[in-house]
LUMTORVO-111853 format. One record per residue (C-alpha): residue number from 1; residue in one letter; y, z, x. Coordinates in nm, 4 decimals, m for minus. Layout:
N
> NUM  A  Y  Z  X
...
This chain:
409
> 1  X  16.4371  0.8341  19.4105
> 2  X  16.4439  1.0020  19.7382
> 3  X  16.6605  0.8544  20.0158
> 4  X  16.6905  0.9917  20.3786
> 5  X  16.9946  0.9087  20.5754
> 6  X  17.0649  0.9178  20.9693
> 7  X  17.3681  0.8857  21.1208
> 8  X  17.4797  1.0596  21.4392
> 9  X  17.7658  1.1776  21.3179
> 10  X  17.8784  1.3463  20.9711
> 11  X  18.2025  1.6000  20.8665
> 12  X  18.3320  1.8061  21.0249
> 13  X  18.1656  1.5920  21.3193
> 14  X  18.4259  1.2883  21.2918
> 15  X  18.4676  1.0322  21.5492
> 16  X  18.4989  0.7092  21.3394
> 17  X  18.5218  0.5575  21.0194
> 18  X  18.1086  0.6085  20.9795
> 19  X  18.1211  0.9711  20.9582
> 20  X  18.3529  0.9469  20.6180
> 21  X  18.1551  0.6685  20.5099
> 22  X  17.7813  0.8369  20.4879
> 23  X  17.9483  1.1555  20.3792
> 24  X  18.1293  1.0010  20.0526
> 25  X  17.8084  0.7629  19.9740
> 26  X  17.5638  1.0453  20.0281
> 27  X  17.7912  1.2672  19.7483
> 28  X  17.8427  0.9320  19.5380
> 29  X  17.4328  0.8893  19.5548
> 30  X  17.3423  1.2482  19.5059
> 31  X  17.6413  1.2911  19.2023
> 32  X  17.4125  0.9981  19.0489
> 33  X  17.0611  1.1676  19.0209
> 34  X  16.8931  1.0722  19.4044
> 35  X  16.7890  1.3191  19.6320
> 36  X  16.9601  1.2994  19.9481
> 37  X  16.9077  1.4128  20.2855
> 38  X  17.0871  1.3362  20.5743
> 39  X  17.0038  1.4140  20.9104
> 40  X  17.2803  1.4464  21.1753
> 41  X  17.3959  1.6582  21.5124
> 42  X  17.4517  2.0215  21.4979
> 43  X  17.8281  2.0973  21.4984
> 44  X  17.9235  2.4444  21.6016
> 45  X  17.9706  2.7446  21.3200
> 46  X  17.7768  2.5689  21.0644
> 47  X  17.4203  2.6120  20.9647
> 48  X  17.1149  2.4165  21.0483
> 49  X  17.0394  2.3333  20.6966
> 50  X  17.3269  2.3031  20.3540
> 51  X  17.1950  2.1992  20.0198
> 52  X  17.4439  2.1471  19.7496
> 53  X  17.2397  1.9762  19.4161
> 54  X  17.0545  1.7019  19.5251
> 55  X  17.2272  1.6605  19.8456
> 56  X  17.1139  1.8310  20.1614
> 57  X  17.2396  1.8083  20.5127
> 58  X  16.9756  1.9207  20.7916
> 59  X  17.1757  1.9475  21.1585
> 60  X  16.9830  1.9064  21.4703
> 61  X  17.0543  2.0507  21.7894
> 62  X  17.2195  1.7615  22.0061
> 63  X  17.1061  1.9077  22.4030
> 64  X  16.8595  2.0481  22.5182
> 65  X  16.6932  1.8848  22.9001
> 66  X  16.9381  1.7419  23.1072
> 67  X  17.0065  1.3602  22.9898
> 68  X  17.1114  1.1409  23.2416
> 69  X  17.3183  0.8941  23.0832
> 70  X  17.4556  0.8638  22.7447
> 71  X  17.1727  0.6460  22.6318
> 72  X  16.9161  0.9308  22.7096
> 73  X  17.0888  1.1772  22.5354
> 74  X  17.1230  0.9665  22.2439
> 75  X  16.7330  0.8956  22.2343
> 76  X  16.6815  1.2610  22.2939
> 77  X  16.8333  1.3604  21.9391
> 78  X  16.6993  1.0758  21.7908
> 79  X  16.2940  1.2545  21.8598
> 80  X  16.4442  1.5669  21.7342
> 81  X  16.5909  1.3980  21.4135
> 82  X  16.2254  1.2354  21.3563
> 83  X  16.1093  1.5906  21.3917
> 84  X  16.3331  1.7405  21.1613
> 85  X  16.3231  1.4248  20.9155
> 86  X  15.8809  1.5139  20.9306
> 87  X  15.9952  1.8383  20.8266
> 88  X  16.1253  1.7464  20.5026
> 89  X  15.8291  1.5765  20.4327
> 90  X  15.6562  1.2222  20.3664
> 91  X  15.7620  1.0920  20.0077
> 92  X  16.0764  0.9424  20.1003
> 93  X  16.1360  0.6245  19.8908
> 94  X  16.2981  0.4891  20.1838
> 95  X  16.5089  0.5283  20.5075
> 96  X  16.8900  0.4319  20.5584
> 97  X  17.0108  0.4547  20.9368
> 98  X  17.3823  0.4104  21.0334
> 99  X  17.4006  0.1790  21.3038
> 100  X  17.2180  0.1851  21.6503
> 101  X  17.2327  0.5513  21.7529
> 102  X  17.0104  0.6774  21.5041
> 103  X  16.8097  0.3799  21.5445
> 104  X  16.4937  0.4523  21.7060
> 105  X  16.4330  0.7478  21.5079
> 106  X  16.4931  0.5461  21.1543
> 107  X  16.2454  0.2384  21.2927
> 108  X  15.9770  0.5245  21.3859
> 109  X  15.9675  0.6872  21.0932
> 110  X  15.9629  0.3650  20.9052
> 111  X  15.5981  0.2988  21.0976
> 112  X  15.4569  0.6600  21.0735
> 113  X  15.5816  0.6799  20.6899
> 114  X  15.5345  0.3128  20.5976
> 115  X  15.8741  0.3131  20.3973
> 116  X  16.1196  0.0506  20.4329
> 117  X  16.4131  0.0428  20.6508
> 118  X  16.7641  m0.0344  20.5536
> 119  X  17.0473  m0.0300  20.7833
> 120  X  17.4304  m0.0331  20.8001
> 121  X  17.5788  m0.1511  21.0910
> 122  X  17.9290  m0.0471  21.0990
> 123  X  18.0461  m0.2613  21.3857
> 124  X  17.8295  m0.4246  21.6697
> 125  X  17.8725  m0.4004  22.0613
> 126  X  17.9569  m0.8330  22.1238
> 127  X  18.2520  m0.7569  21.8714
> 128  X  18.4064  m0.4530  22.0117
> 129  X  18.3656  m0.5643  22.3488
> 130  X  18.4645  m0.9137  22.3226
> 131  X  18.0778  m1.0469  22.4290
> 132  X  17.8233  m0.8081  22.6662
> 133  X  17.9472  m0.7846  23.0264
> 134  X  17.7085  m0.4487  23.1541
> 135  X  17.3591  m0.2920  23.1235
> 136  X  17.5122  m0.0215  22.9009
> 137  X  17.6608  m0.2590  22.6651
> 138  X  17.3204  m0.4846  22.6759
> 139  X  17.1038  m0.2052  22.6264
> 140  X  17.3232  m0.1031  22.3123
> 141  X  17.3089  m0.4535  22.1787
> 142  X  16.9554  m0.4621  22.1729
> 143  X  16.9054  m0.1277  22.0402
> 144  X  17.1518  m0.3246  21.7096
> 145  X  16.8712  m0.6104  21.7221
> 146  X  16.5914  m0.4103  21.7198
> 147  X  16.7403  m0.1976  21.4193
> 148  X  16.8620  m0.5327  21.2074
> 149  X  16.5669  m0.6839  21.2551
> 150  X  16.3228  m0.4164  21.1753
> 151  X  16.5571  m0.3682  20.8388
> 152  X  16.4205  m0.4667  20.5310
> 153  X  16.8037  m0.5629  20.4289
> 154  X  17.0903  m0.4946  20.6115
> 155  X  17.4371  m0.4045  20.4330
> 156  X  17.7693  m0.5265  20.6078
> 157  X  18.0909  m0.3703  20.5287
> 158  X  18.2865  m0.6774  20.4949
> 159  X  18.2499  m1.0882  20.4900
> 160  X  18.3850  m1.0624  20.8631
> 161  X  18.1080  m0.8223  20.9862
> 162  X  17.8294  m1.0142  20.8162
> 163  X  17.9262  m1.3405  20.9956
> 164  X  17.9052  m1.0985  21.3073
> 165  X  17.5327  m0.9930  21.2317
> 166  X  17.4760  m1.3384  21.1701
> 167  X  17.6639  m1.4856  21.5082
> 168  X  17.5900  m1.1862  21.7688
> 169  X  17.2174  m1.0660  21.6422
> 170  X  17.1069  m1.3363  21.4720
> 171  X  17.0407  m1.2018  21.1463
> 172  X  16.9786  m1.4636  20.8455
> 173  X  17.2319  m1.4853  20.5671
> 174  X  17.0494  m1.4048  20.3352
> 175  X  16.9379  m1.0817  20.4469
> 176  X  17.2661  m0.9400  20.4501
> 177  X  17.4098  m0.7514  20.1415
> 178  X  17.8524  m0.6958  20.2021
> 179  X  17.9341  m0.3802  20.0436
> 180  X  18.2868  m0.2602  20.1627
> 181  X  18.3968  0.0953  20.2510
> 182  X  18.5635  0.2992  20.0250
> 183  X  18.7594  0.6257  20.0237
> 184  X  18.7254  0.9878  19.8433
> 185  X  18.9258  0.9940  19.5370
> 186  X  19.2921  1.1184  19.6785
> 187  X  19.5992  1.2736  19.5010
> 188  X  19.9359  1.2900  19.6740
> 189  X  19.8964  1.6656  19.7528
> 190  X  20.1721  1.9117  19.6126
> 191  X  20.3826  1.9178  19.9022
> 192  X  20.8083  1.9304  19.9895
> 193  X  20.7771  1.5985  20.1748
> 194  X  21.1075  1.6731  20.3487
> 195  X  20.9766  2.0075  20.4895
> 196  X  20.6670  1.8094  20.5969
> 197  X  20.8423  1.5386  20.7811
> 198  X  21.0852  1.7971  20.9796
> 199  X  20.7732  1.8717  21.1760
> 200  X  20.7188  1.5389  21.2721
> 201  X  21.1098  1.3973  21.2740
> 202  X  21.4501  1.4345  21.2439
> 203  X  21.6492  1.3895  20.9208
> 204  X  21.7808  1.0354  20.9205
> 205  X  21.4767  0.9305  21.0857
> 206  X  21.2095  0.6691  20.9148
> 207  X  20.8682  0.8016  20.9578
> 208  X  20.5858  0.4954  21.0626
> 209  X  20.2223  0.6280  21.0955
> 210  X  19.9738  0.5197  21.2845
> 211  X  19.5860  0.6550  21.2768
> 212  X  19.3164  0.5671  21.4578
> 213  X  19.1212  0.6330  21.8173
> 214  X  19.3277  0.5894  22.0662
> 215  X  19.1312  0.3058  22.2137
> 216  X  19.1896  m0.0753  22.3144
> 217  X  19.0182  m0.2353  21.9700
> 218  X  19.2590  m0.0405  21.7635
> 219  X  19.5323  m0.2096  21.8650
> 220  X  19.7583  0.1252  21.9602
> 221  X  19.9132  m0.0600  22.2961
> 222  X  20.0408  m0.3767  22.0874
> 223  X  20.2070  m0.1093  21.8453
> 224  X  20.3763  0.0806  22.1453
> 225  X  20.5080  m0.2353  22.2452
> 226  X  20.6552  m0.3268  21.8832
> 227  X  20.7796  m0.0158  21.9140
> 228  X  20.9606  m0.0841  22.2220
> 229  X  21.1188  m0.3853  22.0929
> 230  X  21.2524  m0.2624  21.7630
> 231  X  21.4074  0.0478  21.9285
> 232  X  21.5829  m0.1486  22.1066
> 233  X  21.7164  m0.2926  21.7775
> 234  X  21.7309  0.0376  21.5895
> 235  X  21.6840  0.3919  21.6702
> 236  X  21.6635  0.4973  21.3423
> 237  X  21.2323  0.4987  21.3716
> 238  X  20.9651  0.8418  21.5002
> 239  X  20.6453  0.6843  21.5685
> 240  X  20.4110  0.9627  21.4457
> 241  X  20.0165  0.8270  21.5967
> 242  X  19.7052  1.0219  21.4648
> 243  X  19.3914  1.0011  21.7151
> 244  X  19.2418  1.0736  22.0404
> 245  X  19.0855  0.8548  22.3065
> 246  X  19.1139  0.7665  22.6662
> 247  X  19.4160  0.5919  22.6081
> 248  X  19.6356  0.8381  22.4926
> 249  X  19.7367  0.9662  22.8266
> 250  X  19.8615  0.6426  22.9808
> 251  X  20.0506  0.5395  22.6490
> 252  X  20.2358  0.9102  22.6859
> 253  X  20.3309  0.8710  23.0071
> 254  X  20.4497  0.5001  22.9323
> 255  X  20.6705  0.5753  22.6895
> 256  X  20.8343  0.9068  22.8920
> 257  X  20.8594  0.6123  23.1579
> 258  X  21.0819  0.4200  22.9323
> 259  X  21.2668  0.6506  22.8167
> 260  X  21.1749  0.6739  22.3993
> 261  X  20.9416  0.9751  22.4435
> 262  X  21.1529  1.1078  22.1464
> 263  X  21.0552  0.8901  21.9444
> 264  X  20.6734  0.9207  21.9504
> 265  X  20.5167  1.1833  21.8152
> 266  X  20.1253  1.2134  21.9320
> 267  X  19.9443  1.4175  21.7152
> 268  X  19.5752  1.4490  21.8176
> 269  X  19.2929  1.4817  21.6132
> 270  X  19.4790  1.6305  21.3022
> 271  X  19.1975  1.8077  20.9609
> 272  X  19.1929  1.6382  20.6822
> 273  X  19.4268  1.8349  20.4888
> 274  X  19.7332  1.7843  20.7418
> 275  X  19.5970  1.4089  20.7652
> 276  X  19.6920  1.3909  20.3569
> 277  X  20.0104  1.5341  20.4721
> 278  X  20.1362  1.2913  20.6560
> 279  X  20.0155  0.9839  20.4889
> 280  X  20.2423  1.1461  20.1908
> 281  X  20.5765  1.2211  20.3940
> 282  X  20.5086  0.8530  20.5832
> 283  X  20.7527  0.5729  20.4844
> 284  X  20.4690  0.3049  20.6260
> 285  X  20.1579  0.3323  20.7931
> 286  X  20.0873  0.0551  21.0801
> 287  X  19.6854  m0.0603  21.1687
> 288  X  19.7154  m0.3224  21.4336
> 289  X  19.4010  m0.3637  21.5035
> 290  X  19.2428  m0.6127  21.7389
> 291  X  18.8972  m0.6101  21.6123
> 292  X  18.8200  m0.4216  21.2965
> 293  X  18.5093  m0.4635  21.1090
> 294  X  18.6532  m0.3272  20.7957
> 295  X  18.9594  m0.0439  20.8277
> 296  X  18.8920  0.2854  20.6285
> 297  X  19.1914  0.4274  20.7173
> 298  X  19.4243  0.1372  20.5781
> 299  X  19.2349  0.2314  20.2401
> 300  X  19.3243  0.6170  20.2947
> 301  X  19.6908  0.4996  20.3142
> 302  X  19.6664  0.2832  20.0523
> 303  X  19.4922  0.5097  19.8177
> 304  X  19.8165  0.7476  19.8720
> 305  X  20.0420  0.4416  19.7622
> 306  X  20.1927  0.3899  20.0715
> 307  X  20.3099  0.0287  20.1831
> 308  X  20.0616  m0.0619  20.4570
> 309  X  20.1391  m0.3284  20.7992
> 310  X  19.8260  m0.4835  20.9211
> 311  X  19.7031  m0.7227  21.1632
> 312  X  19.5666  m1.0068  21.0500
> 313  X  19.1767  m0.9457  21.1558
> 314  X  18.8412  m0.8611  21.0895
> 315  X  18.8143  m0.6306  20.7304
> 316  X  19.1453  m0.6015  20.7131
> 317  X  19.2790  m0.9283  20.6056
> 318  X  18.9759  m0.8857  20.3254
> 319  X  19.1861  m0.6069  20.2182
> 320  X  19.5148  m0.6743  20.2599
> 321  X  19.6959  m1.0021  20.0609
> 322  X  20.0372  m1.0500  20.2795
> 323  X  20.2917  m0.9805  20.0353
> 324  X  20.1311  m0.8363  19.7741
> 325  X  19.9570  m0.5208  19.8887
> 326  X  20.0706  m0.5101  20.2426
> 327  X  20.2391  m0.7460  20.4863
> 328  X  19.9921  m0.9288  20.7527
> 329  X  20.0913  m1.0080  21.1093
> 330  X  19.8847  m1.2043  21.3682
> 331  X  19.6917  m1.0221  21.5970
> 332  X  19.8311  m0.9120  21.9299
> 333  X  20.1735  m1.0372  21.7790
> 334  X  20.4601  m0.7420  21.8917
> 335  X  20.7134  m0.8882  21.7642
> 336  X  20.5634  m1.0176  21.4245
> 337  X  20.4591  m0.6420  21.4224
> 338  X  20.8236  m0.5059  21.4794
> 339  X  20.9564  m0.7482  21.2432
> 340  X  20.7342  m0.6178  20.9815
> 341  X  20.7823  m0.2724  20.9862
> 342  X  21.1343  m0.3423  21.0475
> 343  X  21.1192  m0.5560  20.6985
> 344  X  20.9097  m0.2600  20.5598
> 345  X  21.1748  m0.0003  20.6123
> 346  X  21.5026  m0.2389  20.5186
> 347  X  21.3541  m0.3074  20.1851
> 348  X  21.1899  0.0330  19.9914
> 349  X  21.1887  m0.1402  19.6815
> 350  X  20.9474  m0.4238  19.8139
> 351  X  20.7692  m0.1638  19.9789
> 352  X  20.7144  0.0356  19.7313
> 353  X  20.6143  m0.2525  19.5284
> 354  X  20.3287  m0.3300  19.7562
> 355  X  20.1775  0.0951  19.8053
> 356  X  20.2082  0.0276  19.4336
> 357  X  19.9450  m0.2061  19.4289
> 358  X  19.7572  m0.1211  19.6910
> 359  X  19.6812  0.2141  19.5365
> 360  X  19.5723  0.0064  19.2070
> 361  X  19.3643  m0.2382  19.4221
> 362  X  19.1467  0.0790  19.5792
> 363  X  19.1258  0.2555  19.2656
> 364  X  18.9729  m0.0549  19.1151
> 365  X  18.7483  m0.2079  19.4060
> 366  X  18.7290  0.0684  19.6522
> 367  X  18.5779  0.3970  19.4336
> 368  X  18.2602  0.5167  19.6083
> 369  X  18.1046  0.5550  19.2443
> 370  X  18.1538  0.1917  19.2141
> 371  X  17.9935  0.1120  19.5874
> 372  X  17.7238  0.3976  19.5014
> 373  X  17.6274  0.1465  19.2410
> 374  X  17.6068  m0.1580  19.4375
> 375  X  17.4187  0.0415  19.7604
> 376  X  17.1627  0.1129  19.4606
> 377  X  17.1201  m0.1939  19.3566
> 378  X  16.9967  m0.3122  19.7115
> 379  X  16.8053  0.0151  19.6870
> 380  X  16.6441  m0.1200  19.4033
> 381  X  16.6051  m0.4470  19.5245
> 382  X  16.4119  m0.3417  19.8385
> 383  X  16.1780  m0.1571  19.6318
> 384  X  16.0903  m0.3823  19.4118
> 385  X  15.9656  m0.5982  19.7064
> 386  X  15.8040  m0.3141  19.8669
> 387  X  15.6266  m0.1958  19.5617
> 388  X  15.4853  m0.5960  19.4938
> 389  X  15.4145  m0.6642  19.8733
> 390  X  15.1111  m0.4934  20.0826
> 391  X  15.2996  m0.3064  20.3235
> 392  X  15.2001  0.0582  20.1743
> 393  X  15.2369  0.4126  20.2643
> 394  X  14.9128  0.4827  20.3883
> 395  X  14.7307  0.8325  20.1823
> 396  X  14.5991  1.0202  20.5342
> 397  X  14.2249  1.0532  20.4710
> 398  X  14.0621  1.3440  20.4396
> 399  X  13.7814  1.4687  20.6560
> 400  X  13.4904  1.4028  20.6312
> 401  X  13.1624  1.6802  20.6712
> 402  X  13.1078  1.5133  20.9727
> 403  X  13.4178  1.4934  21.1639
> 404  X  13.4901  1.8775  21.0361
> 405  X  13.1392  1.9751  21.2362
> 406  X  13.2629  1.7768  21.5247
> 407  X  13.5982  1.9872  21.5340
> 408  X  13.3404  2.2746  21.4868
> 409  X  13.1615  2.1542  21.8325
């Protein structure tokens, strides 16, 4: 079998949880026996083309004329990722494209190579945006309708984000397969935790960890909040937050406006290895998410064994059981929120109890070797169908005498 994969983005190139995602399954699928090749955006001091086994990566450039708007530019790669995809040749089995920026190149190449089309949609414009308000936002919903229904199947990440295909684009039940996220096997790395944490806070001080894009659907504002309210009940707390996005600047300069600057700690975009680092010297990590199709990074903190607090939506109450793996609060709820990490830190052994189990629960339902298996099983499923219906690849003819002595003329 010979898969191609598109997705705009791919490691080091991480903005969300999708960039983790294709980059596990595509090692999971390739560590099985399929060729894979994924097609993504250039990223600067790496080569155009990496081929480890049967995995290979081919980067595009990203620029090149002057786009516009964001839209443009994004339709502008996506020709140049048909280009390079033609370049690899025609005898894909099939085509998986990661949600609605890589789109238009994944439904083209479904038509020229007359190979099926199977999509994940990670998350959908109507859900992060609470409905469609501009022309932006209705021109990227409709790019997500176009791709789901042009899918042969479509695979959800979670129970919650299928009933979103089903509510915002209209896609039938039954051509939805839910197959969750999952996360990299992960050790505790070999670290002095207490010389870790120094960087972050002071002895004495309980270490909560936050990670995530500093943007309104993650929730970061109702956590600055909590935090608000339990310092004024403790002060015994650093707030350590992981992430970039437009609103980190206005939740720095309200917290130096209240005076608990020294208790935040805002990071930025932190590698991978440091990220490991501080999910290990953390006494809690803290997603409070206001819409959240599934939550990768509550699984990278869980995987590590630490006790996680959650909000109460989306993927993550799939994941979380209040009490047993994690504690659930409702959404937008600051002081639920400071009452459970407040509980969290109080009681270690209950705590401790719950990381416990969380790391058990992703070991056991959350391996990408176990998902690689289910993401070939609708693999499997699709072609079956394709191979018994009479949508074919095409064989290009070859010319005839005739046409060859018209070139000739």
């Amino acid at each position: 079998m010979r898969v191609l994969h598109l997705s705009w983005e791919y490691p080091p190139r991480i903005v969300g949880g999708l960039s983790r995602h294709v980059y596990w399954l595509s090692r999971s699928l390739a560590a099985k026996g399929v060729e894979v090749t994924v097609v993504t955006l250039e990223y600067p001091g790496l080569s155009d083309v990496d081929v480890k086994g049967n995995l290979k990566v081919v980067r595009i450039r990203s620029s090149g004329y002057p786009s516009p708007d964001f839209p443009a530019w994004v339709h502008q790669f996506n020709l140049r990722m048909v280009e390079a995809a033609l370049r690899e040749g025609a005898d894909f089995s099939l085509i998986h494209v990661h949600d609605w920026l890589s789109a238009s190149a994944g439904i083209a190449l479904k038509h020229m190579l007359r190979r099926p089309l199977i999509s994940t949609i990670h998350s959908t414009e109507c859900g992060r945006r609470s409905g469609i308000h501009d022309d932006l936002q209705r021109h990227i919903h409709e790019m997500e309708w176009w791709l789901a229904y042009e899918s042969w199947r479509v695979i959800a990440c979670s129970r919650y984000m299928r009933g979103e295909l089903e509510g915002c684009l209209g896609v039938p039940t039954d051509k939805v397969d839910v197959i969750p996220n999952g996360v990299g096997a992960a050790q505790p790395p070999d670290i002095d935790r207490a010389s870790v944490r120094r960087r972050y806070a002071a002895d004495g001080e309980k270490m909560v960890l936050f990670v995530g894009r500093m943007v309104h659907e993650k929730g970061v504002e109702v956590l600055v909040d909590a935090a608000r309210e339990l310092l004024r009940r403790r002060w015994d707390v650093k707030f350590v937050l992981v992430g970039d996005g437009p609103l980190k600047l206005n939740l720095l300069r309200s917290v130096e406006a209240s005076g608990i600057s020294s208790k935040f700690y805002f990071t930025g975009f932190v590698s991978d290895e440091e990220l490991m680092e501080l999910y290990a010297a953390a006494d809690l990590a803290v997603f409070p998410s206001i819409y959240e199709p599934f939550g990768i990074v509550a699984l990278e903190a869980m995987s590590m064994g630490k006790p996680v607090v959650v909000s109460d939506v989306g993927g993550l109450a799939e994941v979380v059981e209040n009490g047993v793996n994690g504690l659930e609060v409702p959404c937008c709820d600051q002081r639920a929120l400071s009452d459970a990490i407040s509980w969290m830190l109080d009681n270690p052994d209950g705590a401790s109890r719950m990381g416990a189990e969380g790391a058990r629960l992703v070991r056991e339902r959350y391996a990408w070797d176990t998902l690689a298996d289910r993401t070939l099983d609708t693999y499997g499923r699709v072609l079956d169908e394709y191979g018994r219906s009479g949508w074919r690849a095409r064989a290009c003819p070859r010319p005839t005498n005739r046409v060859r002595s018209s070139y000739r003329r």
